[in-house]
C-alpha positions as CSV (number, residue, x, y, z in Angstrom):
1,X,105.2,-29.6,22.2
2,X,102.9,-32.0,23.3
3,X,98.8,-31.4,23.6
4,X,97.6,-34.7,24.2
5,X,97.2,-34.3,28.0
6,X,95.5,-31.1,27.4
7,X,92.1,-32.9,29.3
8,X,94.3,-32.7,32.5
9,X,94.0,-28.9,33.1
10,X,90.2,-29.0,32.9
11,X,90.3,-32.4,34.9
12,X,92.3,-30.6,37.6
13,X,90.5,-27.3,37.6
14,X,86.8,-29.4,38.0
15,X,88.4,-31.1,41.1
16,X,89.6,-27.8,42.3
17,X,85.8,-26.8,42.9
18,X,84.4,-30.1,43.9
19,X,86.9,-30.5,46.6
20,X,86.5,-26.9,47.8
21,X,83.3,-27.1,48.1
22,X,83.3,-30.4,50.2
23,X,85.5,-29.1,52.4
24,X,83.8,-25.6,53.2
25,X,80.3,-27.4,53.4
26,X,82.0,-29.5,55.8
27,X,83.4,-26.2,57.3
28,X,80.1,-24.5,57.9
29,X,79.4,-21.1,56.1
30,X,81.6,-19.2,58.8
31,X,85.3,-20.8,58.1
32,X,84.0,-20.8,54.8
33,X,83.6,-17.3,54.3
34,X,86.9,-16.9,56.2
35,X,88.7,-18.8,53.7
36,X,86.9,-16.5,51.1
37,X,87.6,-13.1,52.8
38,X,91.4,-14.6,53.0
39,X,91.1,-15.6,49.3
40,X,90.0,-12.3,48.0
41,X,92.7,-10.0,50.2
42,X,95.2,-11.9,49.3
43,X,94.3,-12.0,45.3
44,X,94.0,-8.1,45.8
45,X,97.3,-7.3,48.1
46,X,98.8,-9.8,45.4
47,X,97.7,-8.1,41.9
48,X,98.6,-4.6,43.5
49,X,101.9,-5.0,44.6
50,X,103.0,-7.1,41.6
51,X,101.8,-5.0,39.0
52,X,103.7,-1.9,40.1
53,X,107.0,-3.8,41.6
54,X,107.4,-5.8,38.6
55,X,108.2,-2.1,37.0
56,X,111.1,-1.4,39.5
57,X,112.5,-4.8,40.1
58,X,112.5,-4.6,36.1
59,X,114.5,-0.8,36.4
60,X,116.8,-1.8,39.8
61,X,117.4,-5.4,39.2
62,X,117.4,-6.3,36.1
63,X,117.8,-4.2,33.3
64,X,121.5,-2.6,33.9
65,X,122.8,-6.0,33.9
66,X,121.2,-6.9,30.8
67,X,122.1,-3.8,29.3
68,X,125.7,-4.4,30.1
69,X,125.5,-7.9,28.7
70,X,123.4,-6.8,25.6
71,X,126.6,-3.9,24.6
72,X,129.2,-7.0,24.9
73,X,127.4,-9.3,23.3
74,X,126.2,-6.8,20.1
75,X,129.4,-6.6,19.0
76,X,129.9,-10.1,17.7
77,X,126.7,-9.9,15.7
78,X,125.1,-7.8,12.6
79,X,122.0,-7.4,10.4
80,X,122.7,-7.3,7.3
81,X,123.9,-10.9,6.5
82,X,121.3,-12.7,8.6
83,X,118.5,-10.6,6.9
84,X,120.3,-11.1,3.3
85,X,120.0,-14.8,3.8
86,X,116.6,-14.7,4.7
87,X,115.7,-12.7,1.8
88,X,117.3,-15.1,-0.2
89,X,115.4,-18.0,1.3
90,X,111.8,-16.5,0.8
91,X,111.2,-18.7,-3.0
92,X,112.2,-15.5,-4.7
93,X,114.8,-16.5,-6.9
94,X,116.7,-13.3,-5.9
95,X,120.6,-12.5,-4.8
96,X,120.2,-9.9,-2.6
97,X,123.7,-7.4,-2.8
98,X,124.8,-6.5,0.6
99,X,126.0,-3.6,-0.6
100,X,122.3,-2.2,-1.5
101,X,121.2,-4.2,1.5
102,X,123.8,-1.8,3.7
103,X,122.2,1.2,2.5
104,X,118.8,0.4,2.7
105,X,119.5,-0.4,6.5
106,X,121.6,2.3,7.1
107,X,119.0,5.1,6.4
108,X,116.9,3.9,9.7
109,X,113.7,4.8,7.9
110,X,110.7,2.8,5.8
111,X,112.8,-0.6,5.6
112,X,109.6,-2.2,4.9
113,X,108.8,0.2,1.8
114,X,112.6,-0.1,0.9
115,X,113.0,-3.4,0.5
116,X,110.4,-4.5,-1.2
117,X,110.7,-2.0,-3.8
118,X,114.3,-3.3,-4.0
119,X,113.1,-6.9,-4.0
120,X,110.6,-6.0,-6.9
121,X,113.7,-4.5,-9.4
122,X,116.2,-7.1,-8.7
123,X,115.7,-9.1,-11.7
124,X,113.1,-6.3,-13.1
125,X,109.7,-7.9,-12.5
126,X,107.7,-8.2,-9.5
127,X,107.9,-11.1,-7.4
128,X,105.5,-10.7,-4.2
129,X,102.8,-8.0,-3.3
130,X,103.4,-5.8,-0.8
131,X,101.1,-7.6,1.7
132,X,102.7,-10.5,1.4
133,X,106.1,-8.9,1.4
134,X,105.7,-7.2,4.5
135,X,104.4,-10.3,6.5
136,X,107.5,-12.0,5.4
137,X,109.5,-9.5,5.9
138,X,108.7,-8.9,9.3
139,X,108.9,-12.5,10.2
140,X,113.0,-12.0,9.0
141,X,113.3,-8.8,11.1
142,X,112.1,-11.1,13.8
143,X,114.3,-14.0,13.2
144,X,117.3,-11.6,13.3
145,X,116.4,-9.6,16.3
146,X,116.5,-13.0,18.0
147,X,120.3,-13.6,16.3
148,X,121.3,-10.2,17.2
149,X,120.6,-10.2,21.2
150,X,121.6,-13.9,21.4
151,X,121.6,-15.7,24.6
152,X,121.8,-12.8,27.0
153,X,118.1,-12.5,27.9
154,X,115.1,-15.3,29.1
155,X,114.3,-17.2,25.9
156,X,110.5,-16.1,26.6
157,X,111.5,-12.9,26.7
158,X,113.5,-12.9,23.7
159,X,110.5,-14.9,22.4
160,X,108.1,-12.2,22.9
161,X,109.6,-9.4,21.5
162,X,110.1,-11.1,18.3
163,X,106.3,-11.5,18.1
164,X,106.1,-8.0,18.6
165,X,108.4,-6.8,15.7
166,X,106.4,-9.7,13.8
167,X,103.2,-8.3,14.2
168,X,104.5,-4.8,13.5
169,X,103.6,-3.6,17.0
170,X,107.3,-2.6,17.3
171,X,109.3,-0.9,14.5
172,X,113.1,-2.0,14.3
173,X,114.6,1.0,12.5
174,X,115.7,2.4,15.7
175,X,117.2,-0.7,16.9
176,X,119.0,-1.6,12.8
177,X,120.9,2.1,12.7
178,X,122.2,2.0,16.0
179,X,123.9,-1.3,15.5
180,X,124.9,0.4,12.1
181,X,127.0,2.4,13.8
182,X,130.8,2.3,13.0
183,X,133.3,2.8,15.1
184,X,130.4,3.9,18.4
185,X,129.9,2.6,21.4
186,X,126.8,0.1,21.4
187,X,125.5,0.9,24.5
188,X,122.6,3.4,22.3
189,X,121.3,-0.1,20.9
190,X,121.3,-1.9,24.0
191,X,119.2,1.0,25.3
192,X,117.0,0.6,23.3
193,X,116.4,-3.5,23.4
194,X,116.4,-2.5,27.0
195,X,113.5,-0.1,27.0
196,X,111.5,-0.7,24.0
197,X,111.6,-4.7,23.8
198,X,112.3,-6.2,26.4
199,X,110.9,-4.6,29.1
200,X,107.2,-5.4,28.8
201,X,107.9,-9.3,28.5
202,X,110.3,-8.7,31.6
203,X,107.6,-6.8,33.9
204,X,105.2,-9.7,33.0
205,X,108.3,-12.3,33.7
206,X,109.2,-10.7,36.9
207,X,105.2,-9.9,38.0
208,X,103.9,-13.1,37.7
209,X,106.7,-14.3,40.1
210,X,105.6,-11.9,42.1
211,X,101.9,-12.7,42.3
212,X,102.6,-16.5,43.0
213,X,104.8,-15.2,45.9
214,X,102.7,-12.6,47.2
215,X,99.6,-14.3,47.1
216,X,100.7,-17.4,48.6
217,X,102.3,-15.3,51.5
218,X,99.7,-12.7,51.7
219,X,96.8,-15.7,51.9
220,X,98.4,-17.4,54.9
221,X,98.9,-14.3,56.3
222,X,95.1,-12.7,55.6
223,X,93.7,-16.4,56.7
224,X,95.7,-15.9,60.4
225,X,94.1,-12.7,60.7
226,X,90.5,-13.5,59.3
227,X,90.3,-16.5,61.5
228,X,91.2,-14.2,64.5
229,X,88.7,-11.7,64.0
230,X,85.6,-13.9,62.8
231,X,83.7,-15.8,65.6
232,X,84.7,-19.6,65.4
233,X,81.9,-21.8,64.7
234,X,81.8,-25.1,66.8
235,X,79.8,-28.1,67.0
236,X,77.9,-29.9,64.2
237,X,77.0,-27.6,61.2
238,X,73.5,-27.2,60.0
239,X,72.2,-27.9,56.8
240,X,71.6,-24.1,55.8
241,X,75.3,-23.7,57.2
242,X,76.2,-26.2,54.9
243,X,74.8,-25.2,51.6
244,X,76.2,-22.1,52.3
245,X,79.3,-22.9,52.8
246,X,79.3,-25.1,49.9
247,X,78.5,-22.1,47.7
248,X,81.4,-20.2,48.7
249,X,83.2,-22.9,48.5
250,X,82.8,-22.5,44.6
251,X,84.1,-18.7,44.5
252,X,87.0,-19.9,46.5
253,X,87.8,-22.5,44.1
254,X,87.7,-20.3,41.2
255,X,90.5,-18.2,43.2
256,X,92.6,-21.7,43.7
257,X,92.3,-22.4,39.7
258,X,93.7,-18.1,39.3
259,X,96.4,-19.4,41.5
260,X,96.9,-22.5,39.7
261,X,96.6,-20.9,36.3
262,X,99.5,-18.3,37.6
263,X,101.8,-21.4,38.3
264,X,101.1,-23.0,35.0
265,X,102.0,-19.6,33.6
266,X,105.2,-19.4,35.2
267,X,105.8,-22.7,33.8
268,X,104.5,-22.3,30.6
269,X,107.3,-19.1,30.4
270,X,110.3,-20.6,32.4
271,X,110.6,-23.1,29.6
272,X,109.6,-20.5,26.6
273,X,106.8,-22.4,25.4
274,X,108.8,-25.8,24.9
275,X,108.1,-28.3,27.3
276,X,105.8,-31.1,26.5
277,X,102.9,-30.4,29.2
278,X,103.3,-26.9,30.1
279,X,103.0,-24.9,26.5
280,X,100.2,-22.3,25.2
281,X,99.1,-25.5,22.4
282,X,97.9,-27.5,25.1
283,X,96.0,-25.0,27.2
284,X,94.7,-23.1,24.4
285,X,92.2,-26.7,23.7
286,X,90.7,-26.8,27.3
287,X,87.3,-25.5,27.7
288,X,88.0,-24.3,31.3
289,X,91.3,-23.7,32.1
290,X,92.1,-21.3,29.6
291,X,89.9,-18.2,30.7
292,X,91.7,-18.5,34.3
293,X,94.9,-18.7,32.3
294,X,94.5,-15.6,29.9
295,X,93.4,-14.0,33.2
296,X,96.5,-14.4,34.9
297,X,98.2,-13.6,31.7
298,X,97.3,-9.6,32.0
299,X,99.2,-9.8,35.2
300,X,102.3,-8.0,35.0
């Protein structure tokens, strides 16, 4: 992922304001404020409706055909030789029996406390500490959550959830015993991907669609009607109208870089983090555009 163009955002974001305001001092402080009044509905109608449709889009649209996907798909895939691999892999000098490994996994419970006391008696003497082991550990629980659900969802979304289990935020011991399940439907497991993992990254998927949508509707709309109601100002501007107009014309430009920042967004997820000018590396080294991006990155 590329961050040498990272300059660009902030470059972009600065011209936002400067041409705003030229063009609502030009205005006059009435159009101006009607551009603002516009601005503001439409930022409100948008976050509103977004945040609680993303939820039902999410529950109506989306997630029964996922889950249908998710039951097909589990049944070509399994934990325990991914996560035995992994093991393997962490510089422990360790052969992990998948025998032992099934057990552990089939008891649902403390696989964190489980396997690294089992890590720890493999070749009788301790090889990691438990704080280590459990970052580690959790990074491989990641790694085959991602195996495990495959291609069936949005790479961000997939992505996301990962981080989760990762971080610890989400245990996977529900998700491990239902997949351990012999002979059973898998539908249970795909539940539970479906309303404990992925759901969240999908609501913020699906809401941030939403808000570009929304507010870019609901603006034209709220500018039609603003314009309407407010008394049109004609002839040259004066200077007071001016400077007015010019300062308003900041706050609206702050809302056209939230607007901005939610299109980057939806760029920055579309391609999971991966494309060469649109990635979280990139944004994260401006000095401007990033606090209207982690802004529009609560919506959903």
């Amino acid at each position: 992922m590329g961050t040498q163009l990272w300059w660009f955002y902030d470059v972009a974001a600065v011209a936002i304001v400067i041409v705003t305001v030229f063009i609502n001092a030009k205005r006059g402080a009435v159009k101006a404020l009607a551009s603002l009044i516009s601005s503001i509905l439409a930022v409100t109608i948008a976050l509103a409706l977004s945040s609680g449709l993303s939820g039902t889009i999410y529950k109506v649209a989306v997630r029964d055909t996922i889950n249908d996907k998710l039951t097909k798909s589990l049944l070509e895939n399994e934990t325990t030789g991914p996560l035995k691999s992994y093991m393997e892999g962490l510089g422990y000098n360790i052969i992990v029996n998948t025998d032992k490994l099934d057990k552990i996994l089939d008891t649902g419970e403390n696989y964190d406390e489980q396997l690294f006391e089992y890590v720890n008696n493999i070749n009788g003497k301790k090889v990691v500490s438990e704080a280590e082991f459990t970052t580690k550990i959790h990074a491989g629980y990641a790694e085959v959550f991602r195996t495990v659900i495959g291609k069936e969802v949005n790479r961000y979304v997939s992505a996301a959830a990962a981080e989760k289990i990762r971080n610890g935020e989400i245990k996977v011991e529900p998700l491990f015993s239902k997949l351990r399940v012999v002979d059973a439907s898998l539908k249970p497991a795909a539940n539970i991907i479906c309303d404990e993992y992925i759901e969240e990254p999908y609501r913020d998927y699906i809401g941030i669609i939403l808000f570009v949508v929304l507010f870019a509707a609901g603006y034209i709309i709220c500018r039609f009607l603003v314009n309407s109601m407010l008394t049109k100002s004609t002839g040259i501007q004066s200077t007071g109208s001016k400077i007015a107009g010019g300062i308003v014309g900041v706050i609206v430009g702050a809302v056209y870089i939230a607007f901005a920042a939610s299109l980057v967004r939806l760029s920055v997820i579309g391609g999971s983090n991966e494309m060469l000018f649109f990635n979280h590396d990139a944004i994260n080294k401006t000095f401007i555009f990033r606090h209207f991006y982690e802004l529009m990155s609560k919506i959903g």
